[in-house]
C-alpha positions as a Python dict, from the first residue, in 0.01 Angstrom:
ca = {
    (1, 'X'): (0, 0, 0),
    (2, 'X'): (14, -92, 398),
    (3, 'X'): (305, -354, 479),
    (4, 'X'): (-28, -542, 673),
    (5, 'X'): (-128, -579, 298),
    (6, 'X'): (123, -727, 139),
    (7, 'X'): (230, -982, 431),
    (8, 'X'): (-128, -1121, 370),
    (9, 'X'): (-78, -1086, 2),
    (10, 'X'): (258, -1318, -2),
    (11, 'X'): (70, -1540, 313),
    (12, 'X'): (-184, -1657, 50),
    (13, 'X'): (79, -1697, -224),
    (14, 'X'): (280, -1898, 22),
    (15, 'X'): (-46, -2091, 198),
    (16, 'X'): (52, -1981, 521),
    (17, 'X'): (-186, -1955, 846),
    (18, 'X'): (-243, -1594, 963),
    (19, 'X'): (-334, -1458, 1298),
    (20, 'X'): (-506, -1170, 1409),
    (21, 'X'): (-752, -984, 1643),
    (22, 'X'): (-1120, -840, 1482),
    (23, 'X'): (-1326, -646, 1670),
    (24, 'X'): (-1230, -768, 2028),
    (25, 'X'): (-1224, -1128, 1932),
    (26, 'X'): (-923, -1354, 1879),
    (27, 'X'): (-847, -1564, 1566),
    (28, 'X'): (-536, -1765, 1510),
    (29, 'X'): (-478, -2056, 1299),
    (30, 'X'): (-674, -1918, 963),
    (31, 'X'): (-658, -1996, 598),
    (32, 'X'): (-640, -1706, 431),
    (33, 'X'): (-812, -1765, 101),
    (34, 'X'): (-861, -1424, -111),
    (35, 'X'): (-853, -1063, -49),
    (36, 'X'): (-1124, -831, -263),
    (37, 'X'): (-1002, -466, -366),
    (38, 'X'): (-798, -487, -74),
    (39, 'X'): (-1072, -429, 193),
    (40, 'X'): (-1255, -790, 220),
    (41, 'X'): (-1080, -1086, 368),
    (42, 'X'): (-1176, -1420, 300),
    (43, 'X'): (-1087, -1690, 518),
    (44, 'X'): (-1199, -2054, 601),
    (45, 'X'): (-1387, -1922, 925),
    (46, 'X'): (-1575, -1640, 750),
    (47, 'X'): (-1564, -1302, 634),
    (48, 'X'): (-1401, -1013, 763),
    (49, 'X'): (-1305, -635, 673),
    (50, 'X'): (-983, -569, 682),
    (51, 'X'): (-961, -222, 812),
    (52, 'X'): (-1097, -375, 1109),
    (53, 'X'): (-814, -628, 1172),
    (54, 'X'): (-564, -567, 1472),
    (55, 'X'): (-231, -723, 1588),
    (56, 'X'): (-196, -919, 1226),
    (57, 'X'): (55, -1179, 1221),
    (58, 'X'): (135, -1398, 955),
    (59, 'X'): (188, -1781, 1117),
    (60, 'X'): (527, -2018, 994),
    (61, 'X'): (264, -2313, 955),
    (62, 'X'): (154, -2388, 607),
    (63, 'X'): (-193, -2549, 537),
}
């Protein structure tokens, strides 16, 4: 399993606000909701594949 993975895993145990980079656009400040088979990311701003995700960083904040 990629370390990427299982940061975002324990960031939606923990409610905590993830960052990241998708497809040349920016995104900080996101709720990460769910992740499906490990390749679809849920968030409150939309959809997004996560193979596709650059520079991931998992935010201190909590929502």
């Amino acid at each position: 399993m990629n370390i990427e993975l299982r940061f975002l895993e324990k960031a939606i145990l923990d409610k905590n606000f993830i960052s990241f980079k998708y497809e040349g656009k920016s995104y900080k400040k996101l709720k990460p909701l769910k992740l499906e088979k490990q390749e679809v990311l849920h968030t409150d701003s939309g959809i997004f594949e996560f193979s596709k995700v650059v520079k991931f960083s998992v935010l201190k904040d909590r929502f």
